[in-house]
KETORDO-422074 format. One record per residue (C-alpha): x, y, z; residue in one letter. Coordinates in steps of 0.1 Angstrom, whole numbers, always signed. Example, Ala and Ser with C-alpha at 12.3 -4.5 7.8 and 13.67 -1.06 7.14 Angstrom:
ATOM      x      y      z  res
ATOM   +123    -45    +78    A
ATOM   +137    -11    +71    S
***
This chain:
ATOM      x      y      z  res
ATOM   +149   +198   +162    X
ATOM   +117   +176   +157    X
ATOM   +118   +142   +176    X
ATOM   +120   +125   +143    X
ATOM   +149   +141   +132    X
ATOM   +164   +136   +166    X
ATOM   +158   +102   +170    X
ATOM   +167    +86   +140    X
ATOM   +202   +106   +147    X
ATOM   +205    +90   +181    X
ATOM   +200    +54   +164    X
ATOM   +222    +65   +136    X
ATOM   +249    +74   +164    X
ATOM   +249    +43   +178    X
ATOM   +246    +22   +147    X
ATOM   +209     +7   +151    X
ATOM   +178     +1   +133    X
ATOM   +149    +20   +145    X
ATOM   +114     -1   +155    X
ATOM    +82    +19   +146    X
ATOM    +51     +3   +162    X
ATOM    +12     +8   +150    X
ATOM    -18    +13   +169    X
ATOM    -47    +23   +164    X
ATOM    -61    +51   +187    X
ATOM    -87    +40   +214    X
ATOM    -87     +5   +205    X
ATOM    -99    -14   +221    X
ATOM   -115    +13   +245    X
ATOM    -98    +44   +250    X
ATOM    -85    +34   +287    X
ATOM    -67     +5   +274    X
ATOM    -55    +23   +244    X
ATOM    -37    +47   +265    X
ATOM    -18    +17   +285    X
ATOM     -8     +4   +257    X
ATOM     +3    +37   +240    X
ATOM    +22    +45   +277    X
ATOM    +40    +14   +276    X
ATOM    +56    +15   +241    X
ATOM    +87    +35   +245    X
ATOM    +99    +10   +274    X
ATOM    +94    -21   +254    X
ATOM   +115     -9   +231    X
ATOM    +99    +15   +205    X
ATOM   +114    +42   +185    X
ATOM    +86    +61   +171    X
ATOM    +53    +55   +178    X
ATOM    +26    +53   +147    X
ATOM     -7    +62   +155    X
ATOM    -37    +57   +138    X
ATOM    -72    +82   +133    X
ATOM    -95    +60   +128    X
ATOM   -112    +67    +95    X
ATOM   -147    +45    +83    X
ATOM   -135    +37    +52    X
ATOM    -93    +31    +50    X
ATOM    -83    +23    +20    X
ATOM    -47    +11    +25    X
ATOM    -57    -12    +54    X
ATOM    -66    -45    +54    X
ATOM    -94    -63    +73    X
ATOM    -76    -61   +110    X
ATOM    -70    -28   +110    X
ATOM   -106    -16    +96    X
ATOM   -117    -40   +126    X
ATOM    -96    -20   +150    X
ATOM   -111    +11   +137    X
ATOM   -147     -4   +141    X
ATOM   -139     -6   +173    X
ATOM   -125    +25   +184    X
ATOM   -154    +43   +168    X
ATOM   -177    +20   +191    X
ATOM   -156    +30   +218    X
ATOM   -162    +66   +210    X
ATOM   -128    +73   +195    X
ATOM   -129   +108   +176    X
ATOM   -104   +131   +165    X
ATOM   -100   +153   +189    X
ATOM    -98   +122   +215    X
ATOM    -70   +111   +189    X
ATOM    -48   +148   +199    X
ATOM    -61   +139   +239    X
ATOM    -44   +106   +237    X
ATOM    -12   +117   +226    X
ATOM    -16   +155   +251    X
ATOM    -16   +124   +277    X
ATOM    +13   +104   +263    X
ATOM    +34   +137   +270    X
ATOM    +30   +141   +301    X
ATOM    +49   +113   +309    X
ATOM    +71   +115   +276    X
ATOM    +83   +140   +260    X
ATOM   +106   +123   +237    X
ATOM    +95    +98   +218    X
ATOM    +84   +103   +184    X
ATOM    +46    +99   +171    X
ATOM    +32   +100   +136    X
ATOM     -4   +103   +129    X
ATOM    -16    +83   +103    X
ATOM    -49    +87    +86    X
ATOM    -68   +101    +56    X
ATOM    -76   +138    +47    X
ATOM   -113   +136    +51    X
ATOM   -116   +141    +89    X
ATOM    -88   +161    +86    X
ATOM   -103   +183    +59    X
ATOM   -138   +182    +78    X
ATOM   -117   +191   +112    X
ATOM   -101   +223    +94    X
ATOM    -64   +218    +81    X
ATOM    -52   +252   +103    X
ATOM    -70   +242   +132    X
ATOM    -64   +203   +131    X
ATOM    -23   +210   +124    X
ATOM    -20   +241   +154    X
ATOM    -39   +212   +175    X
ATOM    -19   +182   +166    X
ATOM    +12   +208   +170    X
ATOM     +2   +219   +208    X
ATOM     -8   +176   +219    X
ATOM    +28   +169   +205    X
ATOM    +27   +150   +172    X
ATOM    +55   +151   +152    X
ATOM    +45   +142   +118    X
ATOM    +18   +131    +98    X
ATOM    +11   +104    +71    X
ATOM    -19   +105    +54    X
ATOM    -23    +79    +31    X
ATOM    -47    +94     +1    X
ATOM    -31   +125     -6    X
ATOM     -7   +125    -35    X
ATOM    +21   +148    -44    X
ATOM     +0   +168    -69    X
ATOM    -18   +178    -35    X
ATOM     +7   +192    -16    X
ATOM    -10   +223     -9    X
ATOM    -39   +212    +11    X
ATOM    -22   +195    +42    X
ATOM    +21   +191    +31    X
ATOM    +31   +224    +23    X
ATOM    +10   +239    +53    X
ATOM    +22   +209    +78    X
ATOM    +57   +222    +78    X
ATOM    +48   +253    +89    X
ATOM    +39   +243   +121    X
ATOM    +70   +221   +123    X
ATOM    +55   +187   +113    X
ATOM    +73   +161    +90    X
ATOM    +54   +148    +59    X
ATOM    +59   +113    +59    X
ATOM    +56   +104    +23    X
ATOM    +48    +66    +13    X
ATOM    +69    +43    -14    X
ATOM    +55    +16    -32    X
ATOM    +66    -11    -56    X
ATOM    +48     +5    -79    X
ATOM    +69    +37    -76    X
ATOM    +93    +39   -105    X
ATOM   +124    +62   -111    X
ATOM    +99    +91   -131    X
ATOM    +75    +94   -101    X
ATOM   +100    +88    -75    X
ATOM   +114   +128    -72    X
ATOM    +79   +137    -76    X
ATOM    +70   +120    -40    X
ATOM   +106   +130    -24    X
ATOM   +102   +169    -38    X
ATOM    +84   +177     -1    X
ATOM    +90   +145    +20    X
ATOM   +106   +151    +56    X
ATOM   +114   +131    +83    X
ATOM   +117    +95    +69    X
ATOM   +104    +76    +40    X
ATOM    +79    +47    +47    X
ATOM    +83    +20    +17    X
ATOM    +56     -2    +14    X
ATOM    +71    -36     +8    X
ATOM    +43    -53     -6    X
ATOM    +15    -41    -34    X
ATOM    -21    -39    -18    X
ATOM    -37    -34    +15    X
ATOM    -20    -41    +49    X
ATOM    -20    -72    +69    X
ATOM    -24    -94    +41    X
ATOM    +12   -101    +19    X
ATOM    +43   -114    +38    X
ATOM    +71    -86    +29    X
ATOM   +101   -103     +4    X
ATOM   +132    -98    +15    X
ATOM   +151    -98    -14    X
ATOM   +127    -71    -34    X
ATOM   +132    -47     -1    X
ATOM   +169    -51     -2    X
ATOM   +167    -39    -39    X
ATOM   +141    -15    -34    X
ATOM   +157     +6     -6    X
ATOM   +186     +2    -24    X
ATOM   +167    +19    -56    X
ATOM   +158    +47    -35    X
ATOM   +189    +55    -12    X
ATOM   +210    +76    -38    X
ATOM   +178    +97    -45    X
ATOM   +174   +110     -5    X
ATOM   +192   +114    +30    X
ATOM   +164   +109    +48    X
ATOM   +161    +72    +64    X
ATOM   +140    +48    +51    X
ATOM   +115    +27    +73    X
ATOM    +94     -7    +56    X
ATOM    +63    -22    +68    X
ATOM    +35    -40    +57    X
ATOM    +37    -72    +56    X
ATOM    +61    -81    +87    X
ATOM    +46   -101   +118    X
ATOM    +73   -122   +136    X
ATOM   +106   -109   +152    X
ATOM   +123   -128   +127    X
ATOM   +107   -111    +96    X
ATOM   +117    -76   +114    X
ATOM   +153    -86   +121    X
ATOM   +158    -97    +81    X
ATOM   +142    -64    +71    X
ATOM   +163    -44    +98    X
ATOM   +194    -56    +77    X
ATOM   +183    -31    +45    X
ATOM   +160     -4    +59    X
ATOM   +169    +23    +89    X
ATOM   +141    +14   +104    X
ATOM   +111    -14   +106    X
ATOM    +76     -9   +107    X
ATOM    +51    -36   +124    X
ATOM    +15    -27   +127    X
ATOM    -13    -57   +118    X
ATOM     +0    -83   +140    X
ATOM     +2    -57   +165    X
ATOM    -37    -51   +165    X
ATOM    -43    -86   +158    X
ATOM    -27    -94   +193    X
ATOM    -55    -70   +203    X
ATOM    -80    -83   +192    X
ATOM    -66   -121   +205    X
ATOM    -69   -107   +237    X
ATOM   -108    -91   +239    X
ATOM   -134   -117   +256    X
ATOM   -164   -126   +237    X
ATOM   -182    -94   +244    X
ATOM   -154    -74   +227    X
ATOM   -135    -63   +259    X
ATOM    -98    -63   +265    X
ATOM    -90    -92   +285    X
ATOM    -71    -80   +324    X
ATOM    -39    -96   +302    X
ATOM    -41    -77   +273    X
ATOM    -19    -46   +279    X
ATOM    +14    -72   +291    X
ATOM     +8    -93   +264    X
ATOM     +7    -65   +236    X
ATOM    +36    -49   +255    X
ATOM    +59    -86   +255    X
ATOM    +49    -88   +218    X
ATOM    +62    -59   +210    X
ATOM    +96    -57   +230    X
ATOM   +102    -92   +211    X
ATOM   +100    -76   +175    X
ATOM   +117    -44   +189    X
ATOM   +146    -70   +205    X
ATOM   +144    -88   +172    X
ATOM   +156    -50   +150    X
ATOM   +183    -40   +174    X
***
């Protein structure tokens, strides 16, 4: 069984909501990166999110294209991406991680080669935020051959005509976007969510996480009420960046204080 699969059954079990943190791979340097990455799973996280940084990502908003300039000037590349998680299982082997990105590196890496390699460093599943449904064939189809989830993305925007067209080869769990527009920006509504996921439910069994726009452990417990799982990753890497020095590097608090942050929205879901 993937990790996905088997983790959102463990949470289902025991009647919780799932927490799915963001980062951004080798930000702020790759050494602190993996700290921070190591340290998830005990503050509280169920699956871990990571990002391939990308030059220009289009769904993201000004603090995480900052956290991607930096982890290129750290040296940050794709293959250092699949490194960081081949270390993360050494030490775990069962909590789940998602890549997120965009097809270009992927395409430029070799779709075979990039999803036998992401396969062997133990990712689970993949989001990739620019390729639509009509493109299926290049990374989706292919993806779940090597036992990878396709985590498909749901916006406002997504009415009830389009909406089996990007749940004909999802897997894993859906990720609704609660708010139109780039990340990091718009504070999620509550009451569109509730009748959003609601929208969605009798079309799918498979859970249903929202992000985007949450940044408090109160915002994460009110959207833990409608969805199976929550999805915090701005105010994440903006707690990153509040802890670098004015030459850019992470401050000797900066792990514990990313880690604390999170285990209070984690707390906060349940």
């Amino acid at each position: 069984m993937n990790r996905i699969d088997a983790r959102f059954a463990t949470l289902k079990a025991e009647e919780r909501k799932g927490f799915i943190s963001f980062i951004t791979a080798g930000d702020p340097d790759l050494e602190t990166s993996a700290k921070i990455l190591a340290g998830l799973p005990k503050a509280g996280v169920s699956l871990i999110e990571i990002g391939m940084p990308f030059s220009d990502p289009m769904a993201d908003g000004p603090v995480i294209q900052d956290a991607n300039l930096r982890a290129f000037k750290a040296g940050i590349t794709l293959v250092k991406t699949l490194d960081l998680v081949r270390g993360f299982r050494k030490q775990d082997s069962e909590t789940p991680i998602v890549l997120m990105g965009y097809y270009n590196p992927i395409y430029f890496y070799g779709v075979e080669k990039f999803l036998a390699a992401a396969k062997l460093a133990g990712v689970d599943g993949l989001i990739v935020a620019d390729l639509p449904p009509e493109e299926d064939a290049e990374l989706c189809v292919p993806s779940q051959k090597y036992g990878l989830h396709f985590v498909r993305l749901l916006t406002p925007t997504t009415d009830a005509k389009r909406l089996p067209v990007v749940l004909k080869n999802a897997s894993g769990f859906l990720y609704y976007v609660s708010v139109a527009g780039i990340t990091g920006v718009k504070q999620a509504n509550t009451d569109a969510v509730q009748k959003a996921v609601a929208a969605i439910r009798p079309h799918t069994n498979l859970p249903i996480a929202v992000g985007f726009g949450i940044s408090t452990p109160a915002q994460a417990a009110e959207i833990a009420r409608h969805a199976d799982a929550v999805v915090v990753g701005s105010a994440i890497i903006k707690t990153i960046a509040d802890n670098l020095d004015v030459d850019g590097k992470a401050k000797a608090e900066l792990v514990d204080t990313v880690l604390d942050f999170v285990k209070n929205l984690a707390a906060a879901v349940g």
